[in-house]
MDTraj code that builds the backbone (N, CA, C; nanometers):
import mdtraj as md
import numpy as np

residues = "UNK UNK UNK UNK UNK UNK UNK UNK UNK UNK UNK UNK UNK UNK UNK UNK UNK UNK UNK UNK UNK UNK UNK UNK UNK UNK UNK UNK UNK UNK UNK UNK UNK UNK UNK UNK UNK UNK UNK UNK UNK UNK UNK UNK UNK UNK UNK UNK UNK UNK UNK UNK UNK UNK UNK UNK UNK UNK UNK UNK UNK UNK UNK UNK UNK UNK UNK UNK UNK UNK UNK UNK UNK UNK UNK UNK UNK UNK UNK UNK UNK UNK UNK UNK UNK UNK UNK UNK UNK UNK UNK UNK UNK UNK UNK UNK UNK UNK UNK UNK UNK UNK UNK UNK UNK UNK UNK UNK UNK UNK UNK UNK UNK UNK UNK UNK UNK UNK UNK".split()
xyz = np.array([
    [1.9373, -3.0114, -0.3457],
    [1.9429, -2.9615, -0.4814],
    [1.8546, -3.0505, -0.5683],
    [1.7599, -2.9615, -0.6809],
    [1.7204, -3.0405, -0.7390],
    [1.7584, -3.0957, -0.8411],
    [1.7409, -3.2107, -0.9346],
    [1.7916, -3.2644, -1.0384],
    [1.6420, -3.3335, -1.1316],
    [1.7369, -3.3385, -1.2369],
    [1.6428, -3.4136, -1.3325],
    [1.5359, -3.3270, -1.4234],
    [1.4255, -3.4203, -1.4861],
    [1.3115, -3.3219, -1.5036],
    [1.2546, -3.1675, -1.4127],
    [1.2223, -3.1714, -1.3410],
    [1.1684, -3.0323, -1.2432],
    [1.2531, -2.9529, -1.2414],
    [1.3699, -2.9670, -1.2061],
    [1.4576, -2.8794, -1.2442],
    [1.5144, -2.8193, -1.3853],
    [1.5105, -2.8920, -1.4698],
    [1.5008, -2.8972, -1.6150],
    [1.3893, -2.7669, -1.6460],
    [1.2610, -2.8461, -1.6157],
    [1.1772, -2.7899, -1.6463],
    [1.1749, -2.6100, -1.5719],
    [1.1936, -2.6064, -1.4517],
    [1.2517, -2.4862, -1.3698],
    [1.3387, -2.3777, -1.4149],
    [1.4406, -2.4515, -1.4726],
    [1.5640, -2.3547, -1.5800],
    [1.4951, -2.2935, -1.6670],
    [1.4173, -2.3923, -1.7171],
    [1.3620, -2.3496, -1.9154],
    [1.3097, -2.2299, -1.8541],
    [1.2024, -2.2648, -1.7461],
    [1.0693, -2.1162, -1.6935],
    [1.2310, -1.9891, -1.6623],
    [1.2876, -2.0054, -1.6518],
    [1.3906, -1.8991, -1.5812],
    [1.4445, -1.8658, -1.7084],
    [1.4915, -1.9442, -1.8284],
    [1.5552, -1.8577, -1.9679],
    [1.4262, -1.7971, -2.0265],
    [1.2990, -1.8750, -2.0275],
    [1.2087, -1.8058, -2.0563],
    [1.1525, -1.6530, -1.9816],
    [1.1675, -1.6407, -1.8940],
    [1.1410, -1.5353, -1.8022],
    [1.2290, -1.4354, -1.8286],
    [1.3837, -1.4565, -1.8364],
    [1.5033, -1.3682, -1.8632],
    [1.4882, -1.3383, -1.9926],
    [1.4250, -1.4019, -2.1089],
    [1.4300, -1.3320, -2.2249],
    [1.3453, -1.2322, -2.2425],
    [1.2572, -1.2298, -2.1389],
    [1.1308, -1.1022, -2.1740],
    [1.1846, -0.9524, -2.1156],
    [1.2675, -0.9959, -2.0239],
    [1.3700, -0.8225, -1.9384],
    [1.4437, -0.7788, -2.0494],
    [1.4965, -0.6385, -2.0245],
    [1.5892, -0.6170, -2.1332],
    [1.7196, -0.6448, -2.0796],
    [1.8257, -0.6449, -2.1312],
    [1.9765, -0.6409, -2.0922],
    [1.9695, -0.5709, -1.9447],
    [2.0420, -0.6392, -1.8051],
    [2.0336, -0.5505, -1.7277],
    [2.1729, -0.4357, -1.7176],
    [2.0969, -0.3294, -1.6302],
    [2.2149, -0.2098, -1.6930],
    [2.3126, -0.2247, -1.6184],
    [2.3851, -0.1403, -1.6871],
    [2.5481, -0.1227, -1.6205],
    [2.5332, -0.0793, -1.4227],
    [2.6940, -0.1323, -1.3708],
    [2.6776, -0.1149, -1.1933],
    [2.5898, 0.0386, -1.1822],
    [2.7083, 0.1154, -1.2635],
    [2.6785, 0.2870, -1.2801],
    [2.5118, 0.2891, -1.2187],
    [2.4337, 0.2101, -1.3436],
    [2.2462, 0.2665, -1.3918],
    [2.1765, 0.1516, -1.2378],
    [2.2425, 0.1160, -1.1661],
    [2.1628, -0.0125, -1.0594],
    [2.0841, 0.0698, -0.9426],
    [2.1559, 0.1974, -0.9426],
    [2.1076, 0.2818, -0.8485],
    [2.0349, 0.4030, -0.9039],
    [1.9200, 0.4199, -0.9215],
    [1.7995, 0.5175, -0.9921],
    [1.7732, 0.6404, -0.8504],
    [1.7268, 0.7354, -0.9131],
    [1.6960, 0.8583, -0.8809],
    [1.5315, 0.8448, -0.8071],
    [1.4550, 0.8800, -0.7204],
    [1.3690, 0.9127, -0.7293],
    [1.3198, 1.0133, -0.6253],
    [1.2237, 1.0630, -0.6782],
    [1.1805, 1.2197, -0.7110],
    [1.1232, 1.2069, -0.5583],
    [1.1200, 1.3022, -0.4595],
    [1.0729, 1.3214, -0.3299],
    [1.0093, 1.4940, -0.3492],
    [0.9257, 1.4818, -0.2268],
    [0.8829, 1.6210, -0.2781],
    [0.9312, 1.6919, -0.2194],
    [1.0441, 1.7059, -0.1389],
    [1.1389, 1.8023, -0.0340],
    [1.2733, 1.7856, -0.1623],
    [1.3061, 1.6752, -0.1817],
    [1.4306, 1.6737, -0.2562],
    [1.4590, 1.5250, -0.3509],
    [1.5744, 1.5272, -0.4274],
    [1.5662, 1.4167, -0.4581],
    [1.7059, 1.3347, -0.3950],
    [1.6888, 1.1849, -0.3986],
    [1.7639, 1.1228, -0.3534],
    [1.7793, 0.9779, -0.4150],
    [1.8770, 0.9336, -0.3717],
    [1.9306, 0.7677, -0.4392],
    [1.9458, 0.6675, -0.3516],
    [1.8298, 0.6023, -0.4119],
    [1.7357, 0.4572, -0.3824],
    [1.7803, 0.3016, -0.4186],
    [1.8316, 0.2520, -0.3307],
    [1.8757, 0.1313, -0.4077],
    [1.7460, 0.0015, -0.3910],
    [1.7888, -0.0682, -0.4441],
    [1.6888, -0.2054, -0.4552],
    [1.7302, -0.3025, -0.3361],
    [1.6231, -0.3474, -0.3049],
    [1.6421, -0.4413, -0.1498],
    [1.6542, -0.5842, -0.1893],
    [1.7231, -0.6755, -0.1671],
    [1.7366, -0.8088, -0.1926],
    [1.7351, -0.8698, -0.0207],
    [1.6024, -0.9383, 0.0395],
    [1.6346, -0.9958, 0.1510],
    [1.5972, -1.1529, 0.1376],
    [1.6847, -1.2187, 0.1764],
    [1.6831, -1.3834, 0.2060],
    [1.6541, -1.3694, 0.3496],
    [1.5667, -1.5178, 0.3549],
    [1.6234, -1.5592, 0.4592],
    [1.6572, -1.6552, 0.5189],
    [1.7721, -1.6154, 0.5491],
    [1.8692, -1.7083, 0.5265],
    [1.8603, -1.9047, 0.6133],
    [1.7895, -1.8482, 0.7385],
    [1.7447, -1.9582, 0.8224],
    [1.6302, -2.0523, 0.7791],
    [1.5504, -2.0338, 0.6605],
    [1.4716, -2.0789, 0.6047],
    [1.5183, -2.1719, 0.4948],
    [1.6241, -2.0801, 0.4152],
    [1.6678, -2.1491, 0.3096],
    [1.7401, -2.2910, 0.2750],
    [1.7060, -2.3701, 0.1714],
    [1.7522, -2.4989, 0.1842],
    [1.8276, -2.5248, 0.0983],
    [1.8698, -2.3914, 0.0494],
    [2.0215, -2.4140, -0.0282],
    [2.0278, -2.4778, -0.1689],
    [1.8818, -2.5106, -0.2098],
    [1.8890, -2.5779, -0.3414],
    [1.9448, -2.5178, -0.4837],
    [2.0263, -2.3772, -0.4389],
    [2.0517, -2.3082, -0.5306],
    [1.9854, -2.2517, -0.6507],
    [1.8430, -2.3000, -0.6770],
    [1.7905, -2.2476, -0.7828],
    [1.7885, -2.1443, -0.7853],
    [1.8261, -2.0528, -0.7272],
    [1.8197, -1.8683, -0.7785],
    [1.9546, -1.8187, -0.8411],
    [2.0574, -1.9121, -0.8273],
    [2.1844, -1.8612, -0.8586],
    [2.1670, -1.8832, -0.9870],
    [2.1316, -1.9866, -1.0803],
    [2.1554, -1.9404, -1.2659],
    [2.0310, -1.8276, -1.2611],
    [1.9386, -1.7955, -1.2285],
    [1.8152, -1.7261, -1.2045],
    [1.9030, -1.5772, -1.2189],
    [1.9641, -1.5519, -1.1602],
    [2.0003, -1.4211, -1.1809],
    [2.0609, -1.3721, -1.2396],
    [2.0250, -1.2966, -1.3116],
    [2.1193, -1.2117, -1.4666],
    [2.2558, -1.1546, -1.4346],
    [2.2447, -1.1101, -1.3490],
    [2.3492, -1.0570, -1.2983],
    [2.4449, -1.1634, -1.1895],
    [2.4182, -1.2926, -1.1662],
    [2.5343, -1.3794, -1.1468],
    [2.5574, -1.2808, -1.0152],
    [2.4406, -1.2228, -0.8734],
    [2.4844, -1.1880, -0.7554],
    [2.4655, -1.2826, -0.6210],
    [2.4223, -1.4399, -0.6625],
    [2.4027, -1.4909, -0.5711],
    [2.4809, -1.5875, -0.5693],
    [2.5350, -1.6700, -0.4772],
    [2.6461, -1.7685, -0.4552],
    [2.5804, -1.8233, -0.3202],
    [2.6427, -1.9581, -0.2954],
    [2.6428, -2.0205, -0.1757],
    [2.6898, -1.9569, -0.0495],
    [2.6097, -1.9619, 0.0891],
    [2.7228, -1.9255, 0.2087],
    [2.8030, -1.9830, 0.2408],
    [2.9336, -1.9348, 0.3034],
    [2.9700, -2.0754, 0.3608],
    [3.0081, -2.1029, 0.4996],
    [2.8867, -2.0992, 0.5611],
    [2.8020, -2.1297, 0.7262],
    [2.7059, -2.2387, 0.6641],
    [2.6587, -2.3000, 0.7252],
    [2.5421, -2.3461, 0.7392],
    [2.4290, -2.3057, 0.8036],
    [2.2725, -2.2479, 0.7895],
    [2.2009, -2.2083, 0.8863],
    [2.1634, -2.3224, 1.0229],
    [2.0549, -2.2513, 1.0691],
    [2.0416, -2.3613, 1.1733],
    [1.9824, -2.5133, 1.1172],
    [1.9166, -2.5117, 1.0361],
    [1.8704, -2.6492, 1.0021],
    [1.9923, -2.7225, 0.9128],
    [2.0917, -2.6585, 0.9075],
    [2.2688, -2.7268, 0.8321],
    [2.2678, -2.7201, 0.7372],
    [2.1606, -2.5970, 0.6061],
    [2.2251, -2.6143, 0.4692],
    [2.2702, -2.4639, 0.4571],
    [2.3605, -2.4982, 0.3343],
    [2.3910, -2.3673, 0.3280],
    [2.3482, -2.2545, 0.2265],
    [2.3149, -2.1790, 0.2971],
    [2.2267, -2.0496, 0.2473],
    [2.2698, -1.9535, 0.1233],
    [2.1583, -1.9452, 0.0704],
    [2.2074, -1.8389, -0.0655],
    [2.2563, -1.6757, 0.0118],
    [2.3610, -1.6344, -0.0569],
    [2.3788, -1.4528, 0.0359],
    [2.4087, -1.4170, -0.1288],
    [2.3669, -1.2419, -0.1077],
    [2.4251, -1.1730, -0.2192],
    [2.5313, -1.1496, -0.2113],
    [2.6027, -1.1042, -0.3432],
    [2.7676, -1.0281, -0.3255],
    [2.7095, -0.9191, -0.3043],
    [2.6760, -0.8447, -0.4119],
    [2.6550, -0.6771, -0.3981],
    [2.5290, -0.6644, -0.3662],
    [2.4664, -0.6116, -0.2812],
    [2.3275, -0.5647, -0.2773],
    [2.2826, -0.4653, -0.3993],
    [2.4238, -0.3460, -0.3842],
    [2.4065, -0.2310, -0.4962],
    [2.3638, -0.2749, -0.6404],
    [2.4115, -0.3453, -0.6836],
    [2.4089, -0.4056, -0.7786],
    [2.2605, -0.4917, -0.8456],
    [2.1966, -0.5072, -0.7320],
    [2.1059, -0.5531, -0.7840],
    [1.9724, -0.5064, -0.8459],
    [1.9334, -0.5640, -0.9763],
    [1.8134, -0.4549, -1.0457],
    [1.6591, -0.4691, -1.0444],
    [1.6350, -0.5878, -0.9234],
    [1.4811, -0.6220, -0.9005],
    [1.4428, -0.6750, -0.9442],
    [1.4677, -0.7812, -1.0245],
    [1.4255, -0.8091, -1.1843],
    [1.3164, -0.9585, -1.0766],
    [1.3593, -0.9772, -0.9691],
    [1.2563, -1.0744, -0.9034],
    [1.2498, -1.2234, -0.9285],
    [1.3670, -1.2271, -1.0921],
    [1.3561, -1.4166, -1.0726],
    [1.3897, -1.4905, -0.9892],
    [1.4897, -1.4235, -0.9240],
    [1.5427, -1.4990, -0.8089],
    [1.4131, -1.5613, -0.7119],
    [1.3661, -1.4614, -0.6667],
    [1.2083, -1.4563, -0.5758],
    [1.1055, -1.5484, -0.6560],
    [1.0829, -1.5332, -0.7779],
    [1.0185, -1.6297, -0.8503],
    [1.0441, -1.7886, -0.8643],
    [1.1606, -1.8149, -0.8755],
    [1.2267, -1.9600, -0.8581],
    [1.1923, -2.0291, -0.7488],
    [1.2695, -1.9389, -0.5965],
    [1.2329, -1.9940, -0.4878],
    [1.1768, -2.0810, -0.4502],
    [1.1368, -2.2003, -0.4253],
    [1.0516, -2.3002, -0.3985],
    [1.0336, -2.3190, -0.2708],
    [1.1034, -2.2143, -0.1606],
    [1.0467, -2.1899, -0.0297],
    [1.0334, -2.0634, -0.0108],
    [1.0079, -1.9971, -0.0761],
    [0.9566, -1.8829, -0.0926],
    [1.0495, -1.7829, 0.0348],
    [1.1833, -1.7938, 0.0438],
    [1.2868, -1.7230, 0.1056],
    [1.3204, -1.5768, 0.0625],
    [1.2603, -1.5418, -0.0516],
    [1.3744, -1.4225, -0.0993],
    [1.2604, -1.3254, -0.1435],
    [1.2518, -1.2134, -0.0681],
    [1.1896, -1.0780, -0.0856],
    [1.2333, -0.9708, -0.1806],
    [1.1742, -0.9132, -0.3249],
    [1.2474, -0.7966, -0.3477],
    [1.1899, -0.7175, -0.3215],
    [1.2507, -0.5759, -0.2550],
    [1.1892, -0.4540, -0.2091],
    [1.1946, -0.3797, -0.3430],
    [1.1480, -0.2775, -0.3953],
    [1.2156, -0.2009, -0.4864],
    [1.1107, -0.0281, -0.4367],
    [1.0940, 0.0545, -0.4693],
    [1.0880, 0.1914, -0.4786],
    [0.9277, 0.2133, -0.5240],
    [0.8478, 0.2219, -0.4940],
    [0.7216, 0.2716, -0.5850],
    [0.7531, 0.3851, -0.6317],
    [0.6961, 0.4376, -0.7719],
    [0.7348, 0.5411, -0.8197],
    [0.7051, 0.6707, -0.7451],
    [0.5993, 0.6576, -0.6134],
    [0.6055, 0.7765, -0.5739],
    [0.6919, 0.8058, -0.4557],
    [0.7643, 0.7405, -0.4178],
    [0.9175, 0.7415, -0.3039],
    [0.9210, 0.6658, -0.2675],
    [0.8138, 0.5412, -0.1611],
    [0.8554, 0.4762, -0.0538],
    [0.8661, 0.3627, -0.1072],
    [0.9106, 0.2504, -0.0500],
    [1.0047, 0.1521, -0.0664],
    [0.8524, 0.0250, -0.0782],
    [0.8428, -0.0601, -0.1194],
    [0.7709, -0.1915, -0.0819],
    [0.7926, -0.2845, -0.1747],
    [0.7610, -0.4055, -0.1485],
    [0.7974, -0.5173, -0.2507],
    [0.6834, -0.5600, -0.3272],
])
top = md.Topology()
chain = top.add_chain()
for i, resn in enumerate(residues, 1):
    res = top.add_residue(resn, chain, resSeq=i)
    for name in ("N", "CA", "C"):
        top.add_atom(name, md.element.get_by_symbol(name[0]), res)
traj = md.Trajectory(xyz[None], top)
């Protein structure tokens, strides 16, 4: 975990970053519609760690607006313990988490507007 200045400085970039999103929406609005050309269907947002990489320094947990990341409690193979989501559903892409990262562990997938999925 980090401490001190860098981390200091790390938070500020993360309230600064969270003030430019708007309010994120209600559980209800986390799951969006999008338009297929056979039919339409409901798309959720991808949150992947991973988890064997991660060194547990927690910086993504104040990072997220929505308060969906917490500690595991395993240790991976190198013995720290790994960030996991609660809800996947729940989550709205917003990417600070992925931005914080300082081992660059955490992928967001989200929807291109014309159906398929990429990050």
């Amino acid at each position: 975990m980090l401490h001190g200045a860098k981390a200091s400085v790390i938070l500020q970039a993360v309230e600064r970053d969270r003030r430019k999103f708007p309010p994120p929406p209600s559980p209800r609005q986390s799951v969006f519609k999008v338009v297929h050309s056979a039919a339409d269907r409901e798309v959720c947002y991808l949150l992947k760690i991973d988890v064997e990489k991660c060194k547990g320094c927690q910086l993504c947990v104040p990072a997220c607006p929505r308060e969906l990341l917490e500690p595991s409690q395993h240790r991976n193979k190198l013995g720290y313990y790994a960030i996991t989501i609660r809800s996947q559903e729940d989550c709205t892409a917003c990417a600070l988490c992925a931005r914080v990262c300082p081992d660059c562990v955490i992928t967001v997938y989200r929807p291109k507007r014309g159906g398929e999925s990429s990050d």
